[in-house]
C-alpha positions in Angstrom: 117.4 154.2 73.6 118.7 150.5 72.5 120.3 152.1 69.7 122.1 154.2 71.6 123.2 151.5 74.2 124.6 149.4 71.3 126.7 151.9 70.5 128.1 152.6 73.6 128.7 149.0 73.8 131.3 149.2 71.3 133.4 151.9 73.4 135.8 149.2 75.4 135.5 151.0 79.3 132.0 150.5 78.8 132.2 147.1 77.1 134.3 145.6 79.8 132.1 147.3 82.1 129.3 145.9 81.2 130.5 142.6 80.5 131.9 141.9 83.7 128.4 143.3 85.2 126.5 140.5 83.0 129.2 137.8 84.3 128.5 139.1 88.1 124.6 138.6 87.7 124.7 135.8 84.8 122.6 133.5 87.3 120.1 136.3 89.0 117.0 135.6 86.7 117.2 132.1 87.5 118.1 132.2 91.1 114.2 131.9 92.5 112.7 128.9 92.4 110.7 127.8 88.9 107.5 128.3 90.7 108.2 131.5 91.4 109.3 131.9 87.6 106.1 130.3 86.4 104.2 132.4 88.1 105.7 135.8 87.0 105.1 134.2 83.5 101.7 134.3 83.6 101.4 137.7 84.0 103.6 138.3 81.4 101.1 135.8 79.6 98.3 138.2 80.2 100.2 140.8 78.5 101.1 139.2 75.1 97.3 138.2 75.1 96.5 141.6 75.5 98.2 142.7 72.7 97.6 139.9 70.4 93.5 139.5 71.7 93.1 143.1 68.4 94.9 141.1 65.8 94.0 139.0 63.2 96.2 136.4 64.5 95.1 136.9 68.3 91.2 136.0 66.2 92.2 133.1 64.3 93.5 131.4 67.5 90.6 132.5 69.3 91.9 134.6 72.1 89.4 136.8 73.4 89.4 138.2 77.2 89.5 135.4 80.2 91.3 132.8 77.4 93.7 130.7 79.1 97.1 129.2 77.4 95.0 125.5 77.4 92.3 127.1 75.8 94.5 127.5 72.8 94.8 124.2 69.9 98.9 123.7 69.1 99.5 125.5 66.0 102.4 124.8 63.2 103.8 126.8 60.8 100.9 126.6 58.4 98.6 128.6 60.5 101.2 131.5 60.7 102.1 130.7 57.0 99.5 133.4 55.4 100.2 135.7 58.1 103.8 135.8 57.2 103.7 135.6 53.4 101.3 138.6 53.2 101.6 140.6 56.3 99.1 143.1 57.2 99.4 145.5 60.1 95.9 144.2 61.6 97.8 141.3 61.8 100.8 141.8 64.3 101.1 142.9 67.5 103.6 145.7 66.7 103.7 147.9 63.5 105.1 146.1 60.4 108.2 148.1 60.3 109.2 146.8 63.7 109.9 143.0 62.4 112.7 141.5 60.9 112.4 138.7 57.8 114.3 135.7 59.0 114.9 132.4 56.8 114.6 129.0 58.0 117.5 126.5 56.5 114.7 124.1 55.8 116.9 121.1 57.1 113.4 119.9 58.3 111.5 120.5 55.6 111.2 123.2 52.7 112.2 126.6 53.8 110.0 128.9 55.7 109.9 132.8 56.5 109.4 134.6 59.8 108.7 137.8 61.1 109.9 138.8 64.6 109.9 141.8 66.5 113.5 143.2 66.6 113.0 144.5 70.0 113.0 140.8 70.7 115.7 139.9 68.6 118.2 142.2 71.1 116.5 140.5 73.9 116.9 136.8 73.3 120.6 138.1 71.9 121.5 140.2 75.3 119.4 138.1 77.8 119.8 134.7 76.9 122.7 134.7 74.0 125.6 136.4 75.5 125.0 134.6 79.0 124.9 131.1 77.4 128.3 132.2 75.8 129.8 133.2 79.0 128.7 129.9 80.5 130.4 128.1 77.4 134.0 129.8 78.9 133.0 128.6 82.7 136.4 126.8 83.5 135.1 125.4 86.9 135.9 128.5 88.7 135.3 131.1 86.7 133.7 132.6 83.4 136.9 133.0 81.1 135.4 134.8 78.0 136.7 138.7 77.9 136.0 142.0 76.0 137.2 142.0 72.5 137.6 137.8 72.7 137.9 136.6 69.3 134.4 134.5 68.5 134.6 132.3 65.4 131.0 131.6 64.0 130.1 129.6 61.4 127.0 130.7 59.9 125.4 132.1 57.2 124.6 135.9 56.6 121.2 137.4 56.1 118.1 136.5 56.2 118.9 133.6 58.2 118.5 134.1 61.8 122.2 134.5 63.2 123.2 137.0 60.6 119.5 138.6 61.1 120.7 138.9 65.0 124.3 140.3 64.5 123.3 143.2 62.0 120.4 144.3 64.3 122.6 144.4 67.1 125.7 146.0 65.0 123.9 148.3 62.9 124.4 149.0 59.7 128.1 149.7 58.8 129.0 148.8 62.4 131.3 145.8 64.4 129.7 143.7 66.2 129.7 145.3 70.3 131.7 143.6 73.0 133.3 140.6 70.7 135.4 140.6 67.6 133.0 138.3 65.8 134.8 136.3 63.2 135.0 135.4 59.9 133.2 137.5 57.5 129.2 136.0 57.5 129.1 136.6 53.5 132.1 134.4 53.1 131.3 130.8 52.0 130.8 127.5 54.3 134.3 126.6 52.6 135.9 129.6 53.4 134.5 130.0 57.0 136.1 126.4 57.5 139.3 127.1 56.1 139.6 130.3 58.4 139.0 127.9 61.1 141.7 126.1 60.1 144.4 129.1 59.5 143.5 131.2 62.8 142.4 128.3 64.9 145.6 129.7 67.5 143.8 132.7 67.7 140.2 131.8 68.4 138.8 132.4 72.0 135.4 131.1 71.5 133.8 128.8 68.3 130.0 128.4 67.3 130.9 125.5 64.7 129.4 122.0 63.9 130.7 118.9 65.4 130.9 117.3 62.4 132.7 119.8 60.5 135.5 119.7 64.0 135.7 115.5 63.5 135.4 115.0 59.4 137.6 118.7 58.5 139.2 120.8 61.0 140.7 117.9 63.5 142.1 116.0 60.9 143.7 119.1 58.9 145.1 120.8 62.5 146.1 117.6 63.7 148.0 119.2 67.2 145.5 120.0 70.0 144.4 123.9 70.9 143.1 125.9 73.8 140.0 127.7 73.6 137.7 128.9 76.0 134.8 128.2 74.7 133.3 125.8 72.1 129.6 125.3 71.0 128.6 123.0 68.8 124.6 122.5 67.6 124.8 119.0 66.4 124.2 117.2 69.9 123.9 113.6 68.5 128.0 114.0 67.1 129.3 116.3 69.5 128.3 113.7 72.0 129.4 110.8 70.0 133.0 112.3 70.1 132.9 114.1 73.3 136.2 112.9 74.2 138.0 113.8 71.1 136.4 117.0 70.4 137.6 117.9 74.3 141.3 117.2 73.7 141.4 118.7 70.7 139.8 122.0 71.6 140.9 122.0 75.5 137.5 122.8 76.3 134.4 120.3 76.4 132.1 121.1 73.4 128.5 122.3 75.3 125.7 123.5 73.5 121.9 124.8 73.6 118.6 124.8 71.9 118.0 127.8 69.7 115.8 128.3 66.6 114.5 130.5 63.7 111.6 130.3 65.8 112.3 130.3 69.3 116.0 132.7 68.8 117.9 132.2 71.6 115.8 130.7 74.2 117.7 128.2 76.6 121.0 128.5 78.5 123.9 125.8 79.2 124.1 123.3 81.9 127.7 123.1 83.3 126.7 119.8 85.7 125.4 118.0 82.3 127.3 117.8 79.5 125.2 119.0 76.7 122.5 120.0 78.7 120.6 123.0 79.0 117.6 124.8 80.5 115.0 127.1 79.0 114.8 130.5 79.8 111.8 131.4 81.4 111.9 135.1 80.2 111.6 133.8 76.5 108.1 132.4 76.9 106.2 129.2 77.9 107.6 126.1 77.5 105.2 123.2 77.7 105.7 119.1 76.8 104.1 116.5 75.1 105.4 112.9 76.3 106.9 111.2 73.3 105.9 107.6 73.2 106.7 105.6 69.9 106.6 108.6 67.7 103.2 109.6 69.0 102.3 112.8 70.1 98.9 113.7 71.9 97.7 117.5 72.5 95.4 115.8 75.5 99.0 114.9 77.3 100.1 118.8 77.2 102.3 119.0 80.2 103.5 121.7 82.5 108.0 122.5 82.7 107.3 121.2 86.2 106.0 118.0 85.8 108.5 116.8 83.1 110.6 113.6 84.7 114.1 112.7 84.2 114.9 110.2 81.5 112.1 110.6 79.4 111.6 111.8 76.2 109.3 115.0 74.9 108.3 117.2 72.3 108.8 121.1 72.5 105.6 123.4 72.4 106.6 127.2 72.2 104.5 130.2 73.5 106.6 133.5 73.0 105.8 136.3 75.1 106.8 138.8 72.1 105.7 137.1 68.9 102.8 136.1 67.6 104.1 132.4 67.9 101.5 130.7 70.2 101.5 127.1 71.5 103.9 126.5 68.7 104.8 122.6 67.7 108.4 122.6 67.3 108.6 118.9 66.5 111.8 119.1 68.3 112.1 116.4 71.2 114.4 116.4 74.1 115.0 114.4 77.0 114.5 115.6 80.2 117.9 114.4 81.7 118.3 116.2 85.4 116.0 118.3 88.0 118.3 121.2 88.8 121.9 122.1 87.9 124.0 122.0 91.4 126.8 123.6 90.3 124.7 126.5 88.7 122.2 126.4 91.8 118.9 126.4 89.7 116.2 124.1 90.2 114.8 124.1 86.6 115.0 121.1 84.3 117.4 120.3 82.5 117.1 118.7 78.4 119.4 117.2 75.9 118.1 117.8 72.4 117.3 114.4 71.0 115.7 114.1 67.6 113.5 116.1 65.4 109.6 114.1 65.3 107.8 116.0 62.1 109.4 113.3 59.5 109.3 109.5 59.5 109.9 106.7 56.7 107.0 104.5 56.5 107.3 100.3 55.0 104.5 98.9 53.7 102.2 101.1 56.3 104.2 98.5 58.7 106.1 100.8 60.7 107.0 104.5 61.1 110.8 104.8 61.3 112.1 108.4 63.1 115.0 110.0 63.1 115.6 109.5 67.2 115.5 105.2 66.3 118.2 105.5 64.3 120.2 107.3 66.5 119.5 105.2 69.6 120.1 102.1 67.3 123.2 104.0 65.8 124.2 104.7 69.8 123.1 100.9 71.7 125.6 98.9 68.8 128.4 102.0 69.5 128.0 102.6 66.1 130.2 106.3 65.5 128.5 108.0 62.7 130.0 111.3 61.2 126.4 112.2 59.2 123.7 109.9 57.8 120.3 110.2 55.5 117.7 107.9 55.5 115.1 107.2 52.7 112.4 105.1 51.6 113.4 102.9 48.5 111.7 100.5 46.7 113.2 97.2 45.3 111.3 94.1 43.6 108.1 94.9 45.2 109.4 95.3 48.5 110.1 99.2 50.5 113.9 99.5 52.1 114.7 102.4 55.3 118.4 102.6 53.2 120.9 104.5 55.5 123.7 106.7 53.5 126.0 106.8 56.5 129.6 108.1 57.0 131.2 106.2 59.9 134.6 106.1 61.3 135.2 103.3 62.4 135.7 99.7 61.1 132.5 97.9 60.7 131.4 96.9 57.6 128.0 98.0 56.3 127.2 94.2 56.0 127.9 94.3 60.2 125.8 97.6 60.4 123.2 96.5 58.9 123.0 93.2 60.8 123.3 95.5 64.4 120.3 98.0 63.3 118.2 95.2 62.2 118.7 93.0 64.9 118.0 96.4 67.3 114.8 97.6 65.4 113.5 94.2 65.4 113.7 93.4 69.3 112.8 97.4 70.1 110.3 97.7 67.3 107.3 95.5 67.3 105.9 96.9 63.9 108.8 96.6 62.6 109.1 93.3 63.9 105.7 92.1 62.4 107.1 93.5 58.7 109.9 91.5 59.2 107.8 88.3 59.7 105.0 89.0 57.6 107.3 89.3 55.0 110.6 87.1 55.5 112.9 90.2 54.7 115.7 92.5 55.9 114.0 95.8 55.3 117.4 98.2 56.5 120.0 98.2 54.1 123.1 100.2 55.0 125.1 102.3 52.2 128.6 103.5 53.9 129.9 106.8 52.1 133.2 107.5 52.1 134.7 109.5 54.7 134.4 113.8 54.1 131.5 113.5 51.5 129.0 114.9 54.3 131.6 118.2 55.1 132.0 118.4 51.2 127.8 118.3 51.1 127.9 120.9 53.6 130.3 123.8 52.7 128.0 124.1 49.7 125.0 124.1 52.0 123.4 127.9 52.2 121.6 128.0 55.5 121.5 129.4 58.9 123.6 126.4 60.3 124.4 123.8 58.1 123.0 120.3 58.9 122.5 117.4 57.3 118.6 116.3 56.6 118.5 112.6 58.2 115.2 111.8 56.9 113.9 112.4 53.5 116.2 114.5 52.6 114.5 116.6 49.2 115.3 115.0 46.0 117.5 118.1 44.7 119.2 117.8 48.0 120.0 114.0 47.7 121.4 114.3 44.4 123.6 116.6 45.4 124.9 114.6 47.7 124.7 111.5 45.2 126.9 113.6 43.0 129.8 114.1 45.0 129.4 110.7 46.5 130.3 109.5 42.8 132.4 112.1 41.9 135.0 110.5 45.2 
């Protein structure tokens, strides 16, 4: 029956049609109040358990009849790790030959494999995908984005998770229903760029990193366009350069928190730039309160207790995969109760760092990703890309930032600025300081386009830039082309 909707999909009076009936009811799931959602989810809950209470999995976690969600330990990729690298069909919820392979980029790590159900897959596409698209085209009165719109993504093809999406949704020898989806996936990151660049005139809608818009595509365009739409997943630069990327594109860029775990699973604010709230119909959403890199399980908290301004880490329970009380590692700040011009009452997040890496000196202090950032942010600091490492010198460990700026400052200045911030924010870092009478951050500026040359040779789902430990192979690549300038 799905098959044969998606096929009709692609016949434009019943496109339009049902296009315009998606932009006419975008907001209906979301109109009752999140206790109303929250409770609808736990029956949903019930069900998943259900299914999941016969499998191997549904054992190992220990769900048996009466559990409750806080019954279950978090869980991480190596408890599913087994389950996905030999799959069984006592395993899984839903016969073998109903999941799809998907990739991870392994921009957080090394790379990992998951199975998910495809019936999901169209869900999380149709559901929560398209509308967050719409949303992208709102023009303050009105969704703009039409049948057979021209949408520019920048992504790599199968078995990474948006190609995975677009050929279960085409079909095999098929075009992509409702949007002229555009360039080729199989073409490379160079390529997809460069098409950018040639048929930028003719693009309604973009999926395409911030800091591929700032450090290529700006630059090489030079005159401003009008779009309708324009995503970008890099938060920390699209927001850096809000205002450029906005004149440029005459459209501000907005964005959303999607994974190779999660798929689509969150939908654009249009009050808060760069916000978003979670879709309810994905699965549960519950937060860990983030405080100086810590992160207890015994401070598990509810999507209705989280409070403006603070920070926390994501824990993921899907309703139609295996993944159960997931650690995503991801944080996000929690940075409005309701959207007024949407009329919803549910939270709304900014993605702000990933937690599951830091760079440790002398056992001193744990640096993270998100302190770099806010120090970056606090000293106006405009980064294009960075990497930070752990190098040793005489005896003594660095945090060495490769950063790409573009402004003036001097990576003497920079370094001074982070310092001076770490050391009055950081009082670990503040004790290595003193205990040792040294200057632990040393600043490496990289010349400007060496991070958009890193990453149109990048192979992944969406290419991004590893900010801590970046893997050795990875670094010398970079290294390379940093010497090659």
């Amino acid at each position: 029956m799905k098959r044969l909707l998606l096929r009709l999909l692609a016949y434009p009076p019943i496109g339009k049609f049902f296009l315009n009936k998606m932009k006419k009811g975008i907001l209906k799931p979301f109109e009752a109040p999140l206790s109303e959602s929250m409770e609808r989810q736990e029956g949903m809950l019930k069900e998943k358990f259900k299914r999941i209470e016969r499998t191997e999995i549904g054992r190992k976690l220990g769900i048996r009849e009466g559990t409750k969600l806080h019954d279950i330990s978090l869980t991480d990729y190596e408890f599913y790790e087994p389950f996905y690298d030999n799959p069984s069909p006592s395993a899984f919820m839903y016969p073998l030959k109903s999941y799809e392979r998907i990739k991870s980029s392994g921009t957080a790590g090394s790379e990992k494999w998951f199975m998910v159900p495809r019936t999901y897959i169209i869900k999380s596409a149709f559901e929560t995908g398209i509308p967050y698209a719409l949303l992208c085209t709102h023009d303050g009165e009105k969704i703009t984005l039409e049948y057979g719109d021209t949408f520019y993504v920048n992504t790599a093809p199968r078995p990474f998770a948006v190609g995975v999406m677009a050929s279960v949704i085409s079909g095999k020898g098929r075009k992509f229903p409702l949007l002229n989806l555009v360039p080729n996936f199989n073409l490379p990151f160079e390529e997809k760029v460069r098409y950018f660049m040639n048929n930028c005139d003719r693009i309604d809608f973009a999926f395409v990193q911030a800091s591929i818009l700032v450090s290529q595509i700006m630059p090489a365009v030079k005159t401003p366009i009008k779009m309708k739409g324009l995503f970008c997943p890099d938060t920390a630069i699209a927001e850096t350069y809000f205002d450029e990327i906005s004149r440029f594109a005459g459209v501000p860029p907005r964005t959303a928190y999607n994974s190779t775990e999660t798929l689509n699973c969150s939908i654009i604010s249009l009050q808060y730039p760069l916000g978003f709230f979670f879709d309810w119909r994905r699965g549960v959403f519950e937060f860990v309160p983030v405080g100086n890199g810590d992160v207890r399980e015994s401070e598990i908290i509810g999507i209705d207790e989280v409070e403006p301004g603070k920070v926390y880490n994501l824990v993921y329970t899907g309703f139609e995969t295996e993944l159960t009380r997931y650690n995503t590692w991801n944080a996000f700040k929690c940075v409005g109760k309701g959207d007024d011009i949407l009329g919803i009452d549910y939270p709304i997040f900014k993605f702000h760092a990933r937690l599951e890496k830091t760079i440790s000196l002398h056992n001193f202090t744990r640096i993270s990703e998100d302190e770099i950032i806010a120090a970056f942010r606090e000293n106006n600091i405009q980064f294009t890309e960075f990497t930070a490492r752990e190098e040793t010198e005489k005896g003594l460990e660095y945090l060495v930032i490769y950063v790409e700026t573009t402004g003036d400052m001097s990576g003497e200045e920079i370094q001074e600025l982070l310092n001076k911030q770490l050391y009055d924010k950081d009082k670990d870092y503040r004790d290595l300081v003193d205990f040792y009478d040294y200057v632990p951050v040393k600043i490496r500026l990289i010349p400007k386009g060496i991070f958009a040359e890193y990453l149109m040779h990048k192979i992944a789902a969406i290419s991004k830039v590893d900010r801590i430990k970046m893997r050795d192979d990875e670094f010398e690549k970079l290294l390379y082309l940093i010497k090659r300038n």
